[in-house]
C-alpha positions in Angstrom: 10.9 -0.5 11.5 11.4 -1.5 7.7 14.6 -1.5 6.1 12.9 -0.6 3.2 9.8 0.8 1.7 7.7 -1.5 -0.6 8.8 -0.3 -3.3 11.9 2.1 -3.9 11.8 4.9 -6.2 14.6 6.9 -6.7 16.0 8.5 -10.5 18.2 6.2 -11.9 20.3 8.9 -13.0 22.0 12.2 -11.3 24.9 14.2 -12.7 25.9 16.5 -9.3 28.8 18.6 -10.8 29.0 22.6 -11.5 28.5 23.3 -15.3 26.3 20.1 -16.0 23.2 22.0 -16.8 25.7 23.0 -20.4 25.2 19.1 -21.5 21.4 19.4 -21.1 20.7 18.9 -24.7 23.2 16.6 -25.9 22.5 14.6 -23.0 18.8 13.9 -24.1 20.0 13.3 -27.6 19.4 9.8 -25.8 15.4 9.6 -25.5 15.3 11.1 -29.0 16.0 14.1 -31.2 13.0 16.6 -30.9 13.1 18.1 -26.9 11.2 20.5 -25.4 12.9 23.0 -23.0 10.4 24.2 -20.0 12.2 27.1 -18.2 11.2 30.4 -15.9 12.0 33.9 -16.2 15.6 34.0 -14.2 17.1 31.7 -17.0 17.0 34.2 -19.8 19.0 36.3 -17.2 22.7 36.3 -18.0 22.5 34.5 -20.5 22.0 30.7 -19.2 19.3 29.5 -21.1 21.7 30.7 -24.3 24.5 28.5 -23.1 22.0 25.7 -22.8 20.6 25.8 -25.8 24.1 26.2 -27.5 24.7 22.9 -27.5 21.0 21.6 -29.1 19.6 21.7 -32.5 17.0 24.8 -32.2 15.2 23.7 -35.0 14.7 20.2 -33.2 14.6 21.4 -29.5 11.9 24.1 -28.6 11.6 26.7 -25.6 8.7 27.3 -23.3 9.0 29.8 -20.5 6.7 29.1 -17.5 4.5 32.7 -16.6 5.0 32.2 -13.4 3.2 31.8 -10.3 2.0 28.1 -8.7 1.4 25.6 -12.1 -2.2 25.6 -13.0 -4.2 23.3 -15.3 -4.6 26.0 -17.6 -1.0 26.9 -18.4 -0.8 22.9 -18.6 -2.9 22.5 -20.9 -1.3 25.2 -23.3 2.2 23.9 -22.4 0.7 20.2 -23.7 -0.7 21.8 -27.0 2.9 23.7 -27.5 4.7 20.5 -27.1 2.2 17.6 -29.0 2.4 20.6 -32.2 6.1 20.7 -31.4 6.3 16.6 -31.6 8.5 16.1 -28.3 10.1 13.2 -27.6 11.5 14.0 -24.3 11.2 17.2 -21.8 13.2 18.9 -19.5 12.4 21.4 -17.1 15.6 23.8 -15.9 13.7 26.1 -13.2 12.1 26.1 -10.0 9.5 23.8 -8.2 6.6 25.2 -10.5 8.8 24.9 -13.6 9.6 21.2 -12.8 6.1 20.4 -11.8 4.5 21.7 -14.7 7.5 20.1 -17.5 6.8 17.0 -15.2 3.0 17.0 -15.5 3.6 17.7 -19.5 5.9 14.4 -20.1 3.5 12.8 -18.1 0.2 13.6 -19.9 1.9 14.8 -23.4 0.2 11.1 -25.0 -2.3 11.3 -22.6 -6.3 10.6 -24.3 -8.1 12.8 -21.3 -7.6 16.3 -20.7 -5.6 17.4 -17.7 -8.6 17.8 -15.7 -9.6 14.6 -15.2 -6.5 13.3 -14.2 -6.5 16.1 -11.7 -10.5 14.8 -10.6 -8.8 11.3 -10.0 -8.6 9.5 -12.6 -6.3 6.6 -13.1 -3.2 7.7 -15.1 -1.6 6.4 -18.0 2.1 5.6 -18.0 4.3 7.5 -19.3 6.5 7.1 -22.1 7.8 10.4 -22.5 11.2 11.1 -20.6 11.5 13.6 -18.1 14.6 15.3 -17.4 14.8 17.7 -14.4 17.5 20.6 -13.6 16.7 22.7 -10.4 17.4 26.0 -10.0 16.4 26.2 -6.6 17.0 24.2 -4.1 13.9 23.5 -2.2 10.6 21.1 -3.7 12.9 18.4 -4.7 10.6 17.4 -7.2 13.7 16.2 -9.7 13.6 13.2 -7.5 10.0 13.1 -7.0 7.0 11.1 -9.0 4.7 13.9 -7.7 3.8 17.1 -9.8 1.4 19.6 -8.0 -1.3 21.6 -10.0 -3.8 24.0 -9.2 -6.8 24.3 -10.3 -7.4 27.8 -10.3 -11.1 27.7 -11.4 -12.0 25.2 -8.3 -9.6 27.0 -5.9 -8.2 23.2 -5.8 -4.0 22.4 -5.4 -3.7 18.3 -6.1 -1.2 16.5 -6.9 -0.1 14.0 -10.0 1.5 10.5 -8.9 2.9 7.9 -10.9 6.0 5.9 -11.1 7.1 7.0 -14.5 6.8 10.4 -13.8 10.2 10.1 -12.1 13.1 12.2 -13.8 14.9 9.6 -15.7 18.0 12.1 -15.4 18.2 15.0 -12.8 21.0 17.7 -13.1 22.2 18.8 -9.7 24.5 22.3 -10.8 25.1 24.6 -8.1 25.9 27.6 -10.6 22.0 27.6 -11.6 21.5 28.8 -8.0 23.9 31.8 -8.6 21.5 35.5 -8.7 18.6 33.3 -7.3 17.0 36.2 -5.1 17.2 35.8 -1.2 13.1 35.5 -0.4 13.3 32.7 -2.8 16.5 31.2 -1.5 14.5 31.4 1.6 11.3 29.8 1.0 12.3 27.0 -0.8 14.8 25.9 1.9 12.4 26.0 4.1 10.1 23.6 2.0 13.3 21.2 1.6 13.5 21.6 5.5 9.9 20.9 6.0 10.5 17.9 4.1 13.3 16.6 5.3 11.5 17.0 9.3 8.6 15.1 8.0 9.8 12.5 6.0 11.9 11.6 9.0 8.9 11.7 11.4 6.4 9.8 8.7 4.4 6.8 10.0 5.6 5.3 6.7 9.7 6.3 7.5 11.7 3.5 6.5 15.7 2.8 7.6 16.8 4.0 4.3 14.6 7.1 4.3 15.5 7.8 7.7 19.0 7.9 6.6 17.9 10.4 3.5 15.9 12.5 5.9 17.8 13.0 8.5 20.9 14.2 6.4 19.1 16.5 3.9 18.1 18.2 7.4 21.7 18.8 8.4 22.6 20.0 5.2 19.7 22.0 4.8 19.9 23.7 8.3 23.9 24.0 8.0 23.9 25.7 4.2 20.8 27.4 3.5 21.3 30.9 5.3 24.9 31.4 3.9 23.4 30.3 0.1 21.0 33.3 1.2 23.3 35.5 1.5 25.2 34.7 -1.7 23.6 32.4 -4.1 27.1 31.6 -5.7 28.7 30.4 -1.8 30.0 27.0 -2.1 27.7 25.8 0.1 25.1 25.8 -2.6 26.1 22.4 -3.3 25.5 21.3 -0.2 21.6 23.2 -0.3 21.3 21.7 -3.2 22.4 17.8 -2.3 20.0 18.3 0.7 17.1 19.4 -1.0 17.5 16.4 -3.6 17.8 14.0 -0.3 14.4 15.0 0.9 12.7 14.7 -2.3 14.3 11.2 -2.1 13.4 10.5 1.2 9.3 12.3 0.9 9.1 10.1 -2.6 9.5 6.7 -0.2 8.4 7.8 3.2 5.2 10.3 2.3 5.1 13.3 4.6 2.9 14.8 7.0 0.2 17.6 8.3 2.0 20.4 7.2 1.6 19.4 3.8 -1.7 18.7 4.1 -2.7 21.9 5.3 0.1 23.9 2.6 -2.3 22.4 -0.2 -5.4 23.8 0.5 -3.8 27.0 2.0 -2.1 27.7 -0.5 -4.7 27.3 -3.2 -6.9 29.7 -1.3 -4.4 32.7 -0.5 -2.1 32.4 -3.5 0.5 31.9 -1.3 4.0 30.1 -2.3 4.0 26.9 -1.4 7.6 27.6 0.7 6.1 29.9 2.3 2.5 28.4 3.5 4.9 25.3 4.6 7.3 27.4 7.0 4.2 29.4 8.0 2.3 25.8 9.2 5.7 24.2 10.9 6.2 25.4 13.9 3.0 24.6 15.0 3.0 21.0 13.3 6.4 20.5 15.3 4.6 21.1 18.7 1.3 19.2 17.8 4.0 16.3 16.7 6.2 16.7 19.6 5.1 13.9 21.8 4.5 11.3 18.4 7.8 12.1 17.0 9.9 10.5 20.3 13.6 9.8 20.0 13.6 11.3 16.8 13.0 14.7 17.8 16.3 14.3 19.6 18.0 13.0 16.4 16.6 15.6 14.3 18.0 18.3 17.2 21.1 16.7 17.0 21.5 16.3 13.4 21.0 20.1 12.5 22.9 21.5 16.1 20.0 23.2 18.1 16.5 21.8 19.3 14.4 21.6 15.9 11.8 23.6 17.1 13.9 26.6 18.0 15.9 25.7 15.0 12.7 26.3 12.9 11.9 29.3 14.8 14.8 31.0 14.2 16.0 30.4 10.7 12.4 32.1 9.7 13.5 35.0 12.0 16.7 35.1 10.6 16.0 35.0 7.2 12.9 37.4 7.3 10.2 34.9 6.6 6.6 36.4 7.0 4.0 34.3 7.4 1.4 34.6 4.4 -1.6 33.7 6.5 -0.7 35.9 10.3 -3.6 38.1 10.9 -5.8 37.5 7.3 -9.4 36.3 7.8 -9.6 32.8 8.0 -12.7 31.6 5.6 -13.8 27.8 4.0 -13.1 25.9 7.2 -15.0 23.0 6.7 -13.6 22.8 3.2 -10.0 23.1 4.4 -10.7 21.0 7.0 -11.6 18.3 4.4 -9.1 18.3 1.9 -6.5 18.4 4.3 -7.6 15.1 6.2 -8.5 13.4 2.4 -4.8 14.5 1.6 -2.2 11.4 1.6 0.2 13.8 3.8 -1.9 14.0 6.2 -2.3 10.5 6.5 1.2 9.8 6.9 2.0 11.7 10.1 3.0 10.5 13.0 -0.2 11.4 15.2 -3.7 11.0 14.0 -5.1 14.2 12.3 -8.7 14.6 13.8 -10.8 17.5 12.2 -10.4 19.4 16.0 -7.0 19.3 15.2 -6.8 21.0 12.0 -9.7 23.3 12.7 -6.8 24.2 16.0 -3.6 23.9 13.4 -5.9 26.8 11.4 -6.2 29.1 14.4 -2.7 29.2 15.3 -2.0 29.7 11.3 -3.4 32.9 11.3 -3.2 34.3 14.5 
């Protein structure tokens, strides 16, 4: 096995303390003076996106609250005319994995000559020169640590991804207190995706020593923290949820990950379904298809969070009253499915070859 990957990316900065989402704006007086602010709904709740923006000259640092719901290529597109009218030299997204995804794809794309679209079709994409600056207030996609931003396209029925070096977050806030009155279902699902991570960045066929040693403990912490966060968003161990979840973003931006992910994509493009969710629902059944491929490590990964890791995957669902968005809903667009799930780069990092059979089985147990 490698030491290292090829290439190691990983953001060169991360301030992990309670209260650091407060310096947001005079932190990113640094990449320039005119900002751009990309938040959700829960952080004009009780008053945190006020405390942010206390600190930042509002006639130089602008707002933009995310809809909701998976990113599309639509709301990108009207988040890109916002901030190139706006004049942005940096952008920050303070919110979930869809908030970070789509502030990510902006800073990205914002000098971009082609519309979003293309980009999304595949074509090449530019550097970017626009600093991105992530604060999570979930603890689950680990896209602050990522070079990845995932988009639907909701016209096509079609979830790809973005992927470029410089789309890394050249500063990532880690503050547990932007987890405090996050609701339990979404507490839920998104540990689960930092979970899912963690597993398959650990079992990739592209797993090096150092993202082995990111893997495996952003499982532990996961598995150890995330049903006591659950069941109070403000429990200390929220730091912990939150290191973990960072960890696997780390280790999936240097190891790839696997079939689950391959199959969340399409799924999840195709029943609207959370992207937590439609990667809880698709694990079990990727751990047992994996089983044999995955060797010692199964017995590490067992170890590591306390219990055998399918059982352990079993029952924090059960636990935490995690419903599979696919049991018992007509299954339709196989062969598509099929396709873009072998065509995904997941896919082809997992430990066992994918064949079509195999996913066209993974789909059966999905939904039965």
């Amino acid at each position: 096995m490698r030491i290292l990957p090829e290439t190691v990316l990983l953001p060169p900065r991360i301030a992990a303390r309670r209260g650091a989402a407060h310096d947001l704006a005079a932190e990113c007086r640094a990449f320039g003076p005119r900002g751009l602010l990309v938040h959700g709904l829960s952080l004009t709740r009780g008053g945190t996106l006020d405390r942010i923006m206390a600190a930042a000259d509002r006639d130089a640092v602008a707002t933009w609250q995310h809809p909701g719901g998976e990113p599309t290529l639509d709301q990108l597109e009207t988040l890109l005319d916002f901030g190139r009218r706006r004049g942005a030299d940096w952008v920050a997204g303070v919110g979930g994995g869809s908030v970070m995804d789509i502030a990510k794809a902006c800073a990205g794309l914002l000098r971009a000559r082609k519309p979003a679209a293309e980009y999304h079709g595949g074509a090449p994409l530019p550097t970017s020169e626009v600093p991105f600056v992530a604060a999570p207030t979930t603890a689950g996609t680990g896209s602050e640590a990522t070079p990845v931003c995932v988009l639907t396209d909701a016209a096509r029925r079609l979830k790809r991804s973005f992927r470029h070096p410089s789309l890394m977050a050249r500063l990532v806030i880690l503050d547990a207190n932007l987890l405090a009155g996050c609701p339990p279902p979404v507490i839920a699902a998104s540990g689960m995706d930092a979970f899912t991570q963690a597993v398959e960045a650990f079992i990739s066929n592209r797993a090096t020593l150092l993202t082995d040693a990111l893997a495996l403990r952003a499982a532990g912490l996961v598995a150890h923290s995330l049903e006591a966060v659950r069941r109070d968003s403000g429990s200390g161990e929220a730091e912990n949820l939150l290191a973990g979840a960072c960890l696997a973003g780390m280790a999936l931006s240097n190891a790839r990950l696997g079939v689950v992910h391959g199959l969340a994509h399409p799924l999840g493009a195709r029943y609207n379904a959370p992207h937590g969710l439609a990667c809880a629902a698709c694990l079990p059944a990727a751990i047992r298809f994996n089983r044999e491929a995955m060797g010692a490590k199964y017995d590490r990964l067992s170890a590591e969070i306390g219990g055998d890791l399918l059982a352990t995957a079993e029952a924090l669902m059960q636990r935490m009253e995690i419903r599979s968005p696919f049991a018992g809903r007509p299954l339709t667009d196989v062969p598509a499915i099929v396709a873009e799930t072998l065509e995904s780069g997941s896919t082809a990092a997992n430990p066992r070859t994918v064949t079509a059979d195999d996913v066209a089985a993974l789909l059966r147990i999905v939904f039965a």
